[in-house]
C-alpha positions in Angstrom: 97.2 -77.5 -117.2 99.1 -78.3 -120.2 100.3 -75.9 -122.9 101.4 -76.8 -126.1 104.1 -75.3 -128.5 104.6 -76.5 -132.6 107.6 -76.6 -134.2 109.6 -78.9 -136.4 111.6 -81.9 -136.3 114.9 -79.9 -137.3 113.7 -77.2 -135.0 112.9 -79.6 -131.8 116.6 -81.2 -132.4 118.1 -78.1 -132.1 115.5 -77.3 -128.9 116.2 -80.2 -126.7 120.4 -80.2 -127.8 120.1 -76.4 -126.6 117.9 -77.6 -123.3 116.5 -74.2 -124.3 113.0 -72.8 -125.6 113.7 -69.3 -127.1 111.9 -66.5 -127.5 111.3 -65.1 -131.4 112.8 -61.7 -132.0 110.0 -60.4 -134.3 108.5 -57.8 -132.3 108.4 -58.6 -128.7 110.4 -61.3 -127.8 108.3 -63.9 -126.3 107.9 -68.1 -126.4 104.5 -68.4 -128.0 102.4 -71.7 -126.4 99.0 -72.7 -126.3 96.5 -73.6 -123.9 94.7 -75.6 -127.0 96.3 -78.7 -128.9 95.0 -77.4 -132.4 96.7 -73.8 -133.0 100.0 -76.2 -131.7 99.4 -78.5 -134.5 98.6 -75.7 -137.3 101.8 -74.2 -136.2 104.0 -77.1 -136.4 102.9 -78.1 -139.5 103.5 -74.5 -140.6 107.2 -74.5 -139.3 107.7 -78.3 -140.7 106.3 -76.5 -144.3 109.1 -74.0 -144.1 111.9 -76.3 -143.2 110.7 -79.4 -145.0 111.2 -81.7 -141.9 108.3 -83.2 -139.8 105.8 -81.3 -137.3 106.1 -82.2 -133.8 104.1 -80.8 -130.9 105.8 -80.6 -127.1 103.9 -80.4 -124.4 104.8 -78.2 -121.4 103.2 -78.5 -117.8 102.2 -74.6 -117.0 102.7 -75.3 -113.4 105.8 -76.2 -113.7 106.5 -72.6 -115.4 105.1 -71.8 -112.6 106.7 -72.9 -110.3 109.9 -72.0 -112.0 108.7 -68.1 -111.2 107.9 -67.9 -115.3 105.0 -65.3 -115.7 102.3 -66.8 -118.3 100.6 -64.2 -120.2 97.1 -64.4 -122.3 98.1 -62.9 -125.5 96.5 -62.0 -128.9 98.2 -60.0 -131.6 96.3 -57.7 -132.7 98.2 -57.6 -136.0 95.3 -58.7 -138.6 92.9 -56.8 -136.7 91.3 -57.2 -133.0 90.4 -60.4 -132.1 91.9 -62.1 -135.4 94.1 -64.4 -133.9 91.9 -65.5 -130.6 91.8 -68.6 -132.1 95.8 -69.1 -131.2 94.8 -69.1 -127.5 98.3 -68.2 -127.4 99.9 -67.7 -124.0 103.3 -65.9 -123.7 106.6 -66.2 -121.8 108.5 -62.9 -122.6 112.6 -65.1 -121.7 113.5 -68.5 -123.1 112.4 -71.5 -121.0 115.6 -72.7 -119.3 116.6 -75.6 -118.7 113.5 -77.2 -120.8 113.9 -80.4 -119.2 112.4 -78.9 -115.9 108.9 -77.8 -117.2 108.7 -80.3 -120.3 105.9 -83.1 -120.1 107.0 -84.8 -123.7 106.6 -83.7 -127.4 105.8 -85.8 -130.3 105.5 -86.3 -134.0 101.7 -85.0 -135.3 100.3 -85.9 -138.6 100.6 -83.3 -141.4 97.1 -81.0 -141.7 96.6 -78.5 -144.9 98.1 -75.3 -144.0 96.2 -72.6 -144.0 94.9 -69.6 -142.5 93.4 -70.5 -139.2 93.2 -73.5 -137.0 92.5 -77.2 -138.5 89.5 -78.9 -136.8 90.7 -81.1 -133.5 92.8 -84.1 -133.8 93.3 -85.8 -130.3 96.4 -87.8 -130.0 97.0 -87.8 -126.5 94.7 -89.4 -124.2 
């Protein structure tokens, strides 16, 4: 299975200079990926917004995490109310993914999509 985690180009440079995928402090720390492409793509486009640089998405090979004794964990924050954000199909790793290199599949550059306040509809760019 893949999983799928949105960020920015000035975020992904620091990412793959750091060979590191950290966790966000807000919270709980944890590395917030997808098991869909689409709540990836709205939330690079929302980190690319806040930066002003480009949204990229990198793909991430969950057995791999796996394998590398990371614990995956179905998540929803229950923050706008139960069941608000199921739409993120957001699965968590609650330490940085390090070294990156050893559970990465590839990332690339995704078209910009209107943010806003839930998911844009499907764009496949992988085949």
């Amino acid at each position: 299975m893949i999983l799928y985690h949105g960020t920015s180009k000035l975020r992904l440079k620091q990412i793959l200079e750091e060979d590191c995928l950290r966790t966000t402090t807000a919270n709980m720390p944890r590395v917030c990926l997808s098991s869909k492409y689409e709540p990836a793509l709205y939330f690079a486009n929302l980190s690319a917004w806040t930066d002003t640089s480009s949204p990229f998405v990198i793909r991430l090979k969950a057995e791999d995490l796996l394998d590398n004794m990371y614990a995956l964990t179905p998540y929803s924050d229950p923050f706008y109310g139960e069941g608000e954000c199921d739409w993120e199909y957001e699965v968590s790793v609650c330490e940085d993914i390090y070294p990156l290199g050893e559970v990465i599949k590839d990332f690339k550059e995704v078209p910009w999509t209107e943010v806003r306040s839930k998911c844009p509809p499907p764009i496949t760019l992988w085949a």
